[in-house]
C-alpha positions in Angstrom: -4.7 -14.8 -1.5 -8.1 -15.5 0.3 -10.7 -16.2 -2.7 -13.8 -14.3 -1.9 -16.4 -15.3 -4.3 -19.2 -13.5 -3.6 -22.8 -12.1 -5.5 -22.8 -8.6 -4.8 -26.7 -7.3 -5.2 -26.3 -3.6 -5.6 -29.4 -1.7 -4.7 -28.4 2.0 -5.9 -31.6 4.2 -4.4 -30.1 7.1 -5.5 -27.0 7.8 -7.3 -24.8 10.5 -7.3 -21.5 10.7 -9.2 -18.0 11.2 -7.5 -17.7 14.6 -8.4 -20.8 15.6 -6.6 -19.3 13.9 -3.5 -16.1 15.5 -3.2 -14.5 15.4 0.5 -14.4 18.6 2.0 -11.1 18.8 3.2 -9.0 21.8 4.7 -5.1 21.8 3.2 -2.8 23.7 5.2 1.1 23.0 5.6 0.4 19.0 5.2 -3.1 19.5 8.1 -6.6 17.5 7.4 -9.9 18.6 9.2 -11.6 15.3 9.1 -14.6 14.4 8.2 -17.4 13.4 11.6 -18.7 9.8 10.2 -21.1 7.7 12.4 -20.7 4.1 11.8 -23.5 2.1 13.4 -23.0 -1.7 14.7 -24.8 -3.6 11.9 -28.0 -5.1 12.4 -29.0 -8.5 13.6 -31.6 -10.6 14.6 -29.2 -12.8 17.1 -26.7 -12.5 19.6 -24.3 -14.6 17.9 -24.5 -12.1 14.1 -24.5 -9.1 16.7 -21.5 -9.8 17.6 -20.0 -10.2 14.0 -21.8 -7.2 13.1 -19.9 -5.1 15.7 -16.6 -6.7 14.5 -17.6 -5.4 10.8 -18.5 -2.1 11.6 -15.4 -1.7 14.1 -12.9 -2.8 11.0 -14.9 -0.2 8.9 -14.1 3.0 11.7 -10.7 1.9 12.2 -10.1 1.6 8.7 -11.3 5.1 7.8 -9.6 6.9 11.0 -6.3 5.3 9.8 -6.7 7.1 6.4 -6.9 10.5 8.8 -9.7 12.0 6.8 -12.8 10.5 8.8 -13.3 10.6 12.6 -15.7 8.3 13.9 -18.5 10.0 16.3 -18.6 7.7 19.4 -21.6 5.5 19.1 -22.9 6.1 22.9 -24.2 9.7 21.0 -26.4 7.8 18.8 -30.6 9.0 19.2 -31.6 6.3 16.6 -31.6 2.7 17.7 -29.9 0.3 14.8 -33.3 -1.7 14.4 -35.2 1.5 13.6 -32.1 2.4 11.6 -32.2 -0.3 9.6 -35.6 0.4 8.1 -35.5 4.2 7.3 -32.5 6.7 9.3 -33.9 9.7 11.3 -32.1 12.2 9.5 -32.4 14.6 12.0 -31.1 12.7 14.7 -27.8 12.2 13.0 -27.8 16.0 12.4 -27.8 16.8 16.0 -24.8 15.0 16.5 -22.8 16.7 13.8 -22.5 13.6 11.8 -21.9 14.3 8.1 -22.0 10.4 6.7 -23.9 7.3 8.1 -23.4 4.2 7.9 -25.6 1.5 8.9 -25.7 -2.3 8.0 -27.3 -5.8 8.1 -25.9 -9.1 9.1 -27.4 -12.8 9.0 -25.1 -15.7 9.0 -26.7 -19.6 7.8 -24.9 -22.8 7.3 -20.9 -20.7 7.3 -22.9 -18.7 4.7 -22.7 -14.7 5.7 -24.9 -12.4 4.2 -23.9 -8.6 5.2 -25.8 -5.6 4.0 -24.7 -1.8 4.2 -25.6 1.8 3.0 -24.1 5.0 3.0 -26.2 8.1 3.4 -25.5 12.3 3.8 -27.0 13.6 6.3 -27.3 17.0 5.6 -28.4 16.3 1.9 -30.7 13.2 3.8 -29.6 11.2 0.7 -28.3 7.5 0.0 -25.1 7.8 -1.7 -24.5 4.1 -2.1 -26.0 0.8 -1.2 -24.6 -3.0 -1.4 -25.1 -6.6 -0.3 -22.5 -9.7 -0.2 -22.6 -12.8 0.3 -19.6 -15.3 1.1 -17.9 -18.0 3.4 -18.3 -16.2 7.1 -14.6 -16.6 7.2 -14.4 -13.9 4.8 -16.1 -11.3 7.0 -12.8 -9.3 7.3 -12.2 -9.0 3.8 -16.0 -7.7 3.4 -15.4 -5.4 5.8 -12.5 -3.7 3.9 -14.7 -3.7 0.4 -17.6 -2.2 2.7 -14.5 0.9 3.5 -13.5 0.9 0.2 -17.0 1.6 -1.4 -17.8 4.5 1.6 -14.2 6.1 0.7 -14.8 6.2 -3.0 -18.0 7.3 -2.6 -17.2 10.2 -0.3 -13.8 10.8 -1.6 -13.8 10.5 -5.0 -10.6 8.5 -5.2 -10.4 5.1 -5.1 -10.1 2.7 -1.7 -6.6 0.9 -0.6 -8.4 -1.1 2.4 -8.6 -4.5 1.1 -4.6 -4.8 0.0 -1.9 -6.7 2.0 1.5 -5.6 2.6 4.6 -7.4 2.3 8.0 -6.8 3.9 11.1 -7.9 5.4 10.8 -9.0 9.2 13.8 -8.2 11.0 14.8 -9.7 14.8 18.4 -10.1 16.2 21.7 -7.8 16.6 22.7 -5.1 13.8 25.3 -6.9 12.8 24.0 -10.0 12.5 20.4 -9.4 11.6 17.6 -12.5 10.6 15.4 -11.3 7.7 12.4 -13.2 6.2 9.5 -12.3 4.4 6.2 -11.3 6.1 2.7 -10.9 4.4 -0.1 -9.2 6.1 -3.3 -7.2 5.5 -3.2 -3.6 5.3 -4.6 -3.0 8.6 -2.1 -5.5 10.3 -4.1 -8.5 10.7 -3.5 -12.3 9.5 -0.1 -11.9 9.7 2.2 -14.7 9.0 5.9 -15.3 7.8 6.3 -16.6 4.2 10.3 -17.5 4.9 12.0 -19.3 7.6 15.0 -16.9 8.5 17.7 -19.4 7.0 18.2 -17.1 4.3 18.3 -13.1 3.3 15.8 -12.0 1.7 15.5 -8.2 0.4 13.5 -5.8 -1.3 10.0 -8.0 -2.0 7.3 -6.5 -4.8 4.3 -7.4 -5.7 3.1 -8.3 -8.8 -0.5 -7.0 -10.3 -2.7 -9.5 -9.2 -0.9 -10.2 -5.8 -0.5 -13.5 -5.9 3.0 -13.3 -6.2 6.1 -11.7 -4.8 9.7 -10.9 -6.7 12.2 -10.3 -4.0 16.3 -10.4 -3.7 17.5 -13.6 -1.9 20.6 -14.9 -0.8 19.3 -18.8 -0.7 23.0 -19.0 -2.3 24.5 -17.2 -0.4 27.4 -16.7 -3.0 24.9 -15.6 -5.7 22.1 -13.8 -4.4 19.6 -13.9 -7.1 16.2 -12.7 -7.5 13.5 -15.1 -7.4 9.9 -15.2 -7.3 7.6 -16.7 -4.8 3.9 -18.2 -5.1 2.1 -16.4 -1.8 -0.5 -19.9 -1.9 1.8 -22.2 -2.5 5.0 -21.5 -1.3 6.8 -22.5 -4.5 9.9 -20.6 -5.7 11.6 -19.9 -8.6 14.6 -17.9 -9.6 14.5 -15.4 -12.3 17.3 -16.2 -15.3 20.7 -17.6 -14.8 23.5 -14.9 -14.5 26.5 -15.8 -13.6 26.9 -12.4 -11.2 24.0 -10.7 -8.7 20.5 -9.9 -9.7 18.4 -7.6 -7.4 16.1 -4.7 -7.0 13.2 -6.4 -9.0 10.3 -4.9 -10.1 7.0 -6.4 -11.9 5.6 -4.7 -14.9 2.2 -3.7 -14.7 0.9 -6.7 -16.5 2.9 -8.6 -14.6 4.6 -10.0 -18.0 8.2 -8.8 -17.3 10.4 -7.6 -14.6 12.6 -4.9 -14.6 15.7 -5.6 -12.1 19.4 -4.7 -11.7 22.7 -7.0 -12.6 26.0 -6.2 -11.4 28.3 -8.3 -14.1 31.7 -9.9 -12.0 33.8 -9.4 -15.6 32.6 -5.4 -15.8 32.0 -4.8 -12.1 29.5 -2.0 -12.3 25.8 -2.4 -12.6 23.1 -2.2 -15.2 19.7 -2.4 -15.9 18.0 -5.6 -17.3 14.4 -6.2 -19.0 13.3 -10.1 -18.5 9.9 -11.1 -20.0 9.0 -14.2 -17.4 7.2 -15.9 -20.8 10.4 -16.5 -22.5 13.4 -15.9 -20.6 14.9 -13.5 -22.9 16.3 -10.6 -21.2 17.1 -7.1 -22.2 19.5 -4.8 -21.4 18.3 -1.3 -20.9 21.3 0.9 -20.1 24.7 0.6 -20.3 27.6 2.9 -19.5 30.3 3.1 -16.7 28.0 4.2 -14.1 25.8 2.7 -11.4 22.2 2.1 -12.7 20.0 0.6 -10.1 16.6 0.5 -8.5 14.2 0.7 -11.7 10.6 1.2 -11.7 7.9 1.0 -14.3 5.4 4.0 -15.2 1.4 2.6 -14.7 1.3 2.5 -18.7 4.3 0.0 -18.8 6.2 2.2 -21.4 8.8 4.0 -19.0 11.1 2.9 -16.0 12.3 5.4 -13.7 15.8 4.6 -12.2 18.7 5.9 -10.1 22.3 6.3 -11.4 25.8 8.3 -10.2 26.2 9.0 -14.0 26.4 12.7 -13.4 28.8 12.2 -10.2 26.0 12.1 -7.7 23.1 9.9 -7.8 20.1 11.6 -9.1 16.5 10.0 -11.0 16.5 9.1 -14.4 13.8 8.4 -16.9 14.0 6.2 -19.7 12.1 4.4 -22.2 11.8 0.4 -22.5 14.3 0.9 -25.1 16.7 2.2 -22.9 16.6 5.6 -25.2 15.1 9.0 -24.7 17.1 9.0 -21.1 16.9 12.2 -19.4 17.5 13.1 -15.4 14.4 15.0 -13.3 15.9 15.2 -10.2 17.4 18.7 -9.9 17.7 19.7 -6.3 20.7 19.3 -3.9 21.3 16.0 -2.5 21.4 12.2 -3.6 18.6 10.1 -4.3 17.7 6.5 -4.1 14.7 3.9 -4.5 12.3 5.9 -7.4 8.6 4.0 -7.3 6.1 5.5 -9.7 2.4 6.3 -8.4 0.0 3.9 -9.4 -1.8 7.2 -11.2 0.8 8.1 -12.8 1.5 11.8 -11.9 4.6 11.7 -9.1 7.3 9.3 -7.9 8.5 8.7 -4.6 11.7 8.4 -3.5 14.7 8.0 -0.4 17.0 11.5 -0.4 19.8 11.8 1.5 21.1 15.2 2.2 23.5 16.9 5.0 22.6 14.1 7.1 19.3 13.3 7.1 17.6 10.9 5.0 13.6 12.2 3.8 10.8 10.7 1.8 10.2 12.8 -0.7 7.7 12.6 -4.2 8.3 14.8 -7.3 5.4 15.4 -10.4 7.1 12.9 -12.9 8.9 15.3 -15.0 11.0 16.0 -11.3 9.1 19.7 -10.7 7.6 20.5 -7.4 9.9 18.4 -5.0 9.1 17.8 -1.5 9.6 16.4 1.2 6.8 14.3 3.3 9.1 12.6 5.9 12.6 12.7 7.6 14.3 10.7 10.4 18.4 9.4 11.1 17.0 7.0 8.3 14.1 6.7 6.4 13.9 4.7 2.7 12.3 2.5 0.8 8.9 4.4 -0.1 5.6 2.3 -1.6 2.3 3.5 -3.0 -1.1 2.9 -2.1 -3.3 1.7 -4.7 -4.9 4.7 -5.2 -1.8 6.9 -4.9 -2.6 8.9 -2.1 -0.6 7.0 0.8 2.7 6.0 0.9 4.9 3.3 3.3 8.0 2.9 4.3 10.3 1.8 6.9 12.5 4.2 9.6 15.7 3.3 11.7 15.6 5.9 14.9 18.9 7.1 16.0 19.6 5.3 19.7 20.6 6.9 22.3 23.5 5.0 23.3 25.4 5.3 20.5 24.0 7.7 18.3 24.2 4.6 15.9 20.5 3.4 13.9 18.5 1.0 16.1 15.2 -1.2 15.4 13.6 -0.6 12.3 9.9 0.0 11.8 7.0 1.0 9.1 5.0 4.1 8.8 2.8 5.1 6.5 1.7 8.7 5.6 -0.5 10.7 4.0 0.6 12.0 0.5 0.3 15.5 1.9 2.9 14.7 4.8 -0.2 14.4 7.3 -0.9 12.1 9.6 2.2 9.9 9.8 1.7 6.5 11.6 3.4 3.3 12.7 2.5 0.3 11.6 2.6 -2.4 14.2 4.4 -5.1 13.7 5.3 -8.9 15.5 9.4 -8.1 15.2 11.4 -5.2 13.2 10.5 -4.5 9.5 12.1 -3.0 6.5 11.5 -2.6 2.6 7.6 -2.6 2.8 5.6 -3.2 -0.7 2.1 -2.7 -0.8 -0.3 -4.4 -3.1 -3.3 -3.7 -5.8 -6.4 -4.2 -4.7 -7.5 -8.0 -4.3 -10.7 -6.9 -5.5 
């Protein structure tokens, strides 16, 4: 993970608290009226920071169109120049143009030193909602430019940013049959992507853990023991997770990154269970254990609960259970069969993969299983990861081809909680099993 170290002078003119800056957004069957934002080219003083301060304020506006609940107002509108800007905004000249936010920015660069300056204002209220300045390695102009869109979304918002996070996933090229997998790391928005496995192996289902400097992920580097292991992003160094003599996958951290929570198919019993292994000392704990099928366990934000999928009630349906592996009881009620639970980092709803008559959906629950829905559908669609702030969700889709009527590629998407704004995420080759990360800052 990049190390920004930066002093981060916070110059609050005015402050208002989130509740008085709600986003006024219209709700209707999964639709978003978003919100006009005019995001200025930061100020400089030469040609060369001009040009950095146009990349920082065009990471900002595609950031926050992504999310679906800004639209950026087309900067050939603008009245006010940005040097007059950055002294004192006209409000009225923002007005005119139906702008609701501005933002507008400084930008000096000395010795690879980078010095960027921004503030948020309402127009109509001609108030400054927030105001910061960092200071880092230029290299790190990128990452500033995702705090910068995390600080204007929390401030308009309420809720909390997910702009400077990486995703990680499996990169998929070659036939069906016969597929290459490897893992692939890259920032939220796509960029500095680069492949943290060769190919030589499978790998599956990677997860992050909470500080996001590492990765727990299934890999068949034995290819007659897949095992799960755990990978150092920085370093490359791997290591596996326990010795047991059958297959361990589907590993989760817990939220303190202190344990992981995976499945362990036993080759004497033949049916799989869920396992508890604190990474400290290597003792492992089994948390259920019947006849059935438990799989694909994931821990509550408060570390005290995993929810999981099992076939112990003849169809596979979502469980809850505490760290003792007591207190089980099922919350999925509907029709159908469901897979790969994930817990929202706030705690309120999981996620999940539903097959039913056919189709596959992602769907999220509240966590006591009332209120189902459904937020996405394709031929096949799985694998659903949170946001950090529990409003977005990613996953990965296999379309239907038209030759066969068999899957084809697959690809990510992300989505808006409310089933709005569905997007692809671009990628270099195929991708499955995306997991998205905390915040590195």
């Amino acid at each position: 993970m990049l190390k920004l170290i930066f002093k981060c002078f916070i110059f609050l003119l005015l402050f208002i608290s989130n509740q008085s800056l709600s986003l006024e957004v219209t709700l209707t069957q999964g639709s978003v009226k978003p919100t006009p934002i005019a995001i200025t080219n930061f100020y400089a003083n030469n040609s060369s920071d001009e040009k950095l301060g146009k990349n920082i304020s065009n990471v900002i506006s595609d950031n926050l169109e992504r999310s679906g609940l800004f639209i950026s107002i087309d900067n050939k509108a603008f009245i006010q120049d940005n040097k007059s800007l950055a002294d004192k905004p006209r409000f009225e000249d923002w007005k005119v143009i139906k702008a609701q936010h501005l933002v507008s920015g400084k930008i000096k660069t000395s010795n690879g030193k980078i010095s960027v300056e921004f503030r948020l204002y309402d127009v109509f209220q001609q108030k400054q909602l927030v105001g910061k300045k960092y200071e880092t390695n230029d290299k790190n102009w990128r990452r500033v430019s995702h705090i910068i869109s995390d600080s204007i979304f929390q401030n308009i918002t309420g809720e909390g940013g997910y702009f400077d996070t990486r995703i990680v996933y499996v990169a998929e090229t070659g036939p069906k049959e016969n597929k290459q997998k490897r893992l692939a790391i890259m920032d939220q928005d796509q960029a500095n992507h680069r492949f943290l496995t060769d190919g030589s192996y499978l790998v599956l289902t990677p997860r992050f853990s909470p500080n996001s400097q590492k990765i727990t992920y299934m890999s068949y580097i034995n290819r007659n023991n897949p095992r799960v292991y755990i990978l150092d992003i920085e370093t490359g160094k791997q290591e596996i997770v326990g010795e047991f003599p059958g297959m361990t996958f589907a590993p989760r951290f817990s939220p303190d990154g202190e344990q992981i929570v995976m499945s362990y198919t036993d080759p004497e019993i033949g049916n799989s269970e869920i396992y508890l292994l604190n990474l400290n000392t290597r003792i492992s704990k089994r948390l259920t254990n019947n006849s059935s099928i438990d799989v694909s366990a994931s821990f509550s934000p408060d570390g005290k609960k995993i929810v999981f999928n099992s076939d112990r009630s003849g169809r596979r349906h979502l469980y809850v259970s505490d760290l003792q592996g007591k207190n089980v009881r099922r919350i999925s009620r509907e029709a159908g069969s469901y897979y790969t639970p994930v817990w929202s980092p706030r705690g309120d709803m999981i996620a999940f993969t539903k097959q039913e008559g056919g189709q596959f959906y992602i769907g999220v629950m509240e966590k006591d299983g009332s209120n189902e829905r459904m937020i996405a559908k394709s031929f096949h669609v799985e694998g659903p990861t949170w946001a950090p702030n529990g409003r977005f969700l990613m996953y990965f889709k296999e379309e239907r081809t038209a030759e066969d009527g068999s899957g084809g590629d697959s690809s990510l998407y992300s989505i808006d909680l409310t089933g709005y704004n569905e997007r692809k995420v671009i990628t270099p080759l195929g991708g499955s099993d995306p997991a998205w990360s905390p915040l590195m800052h």
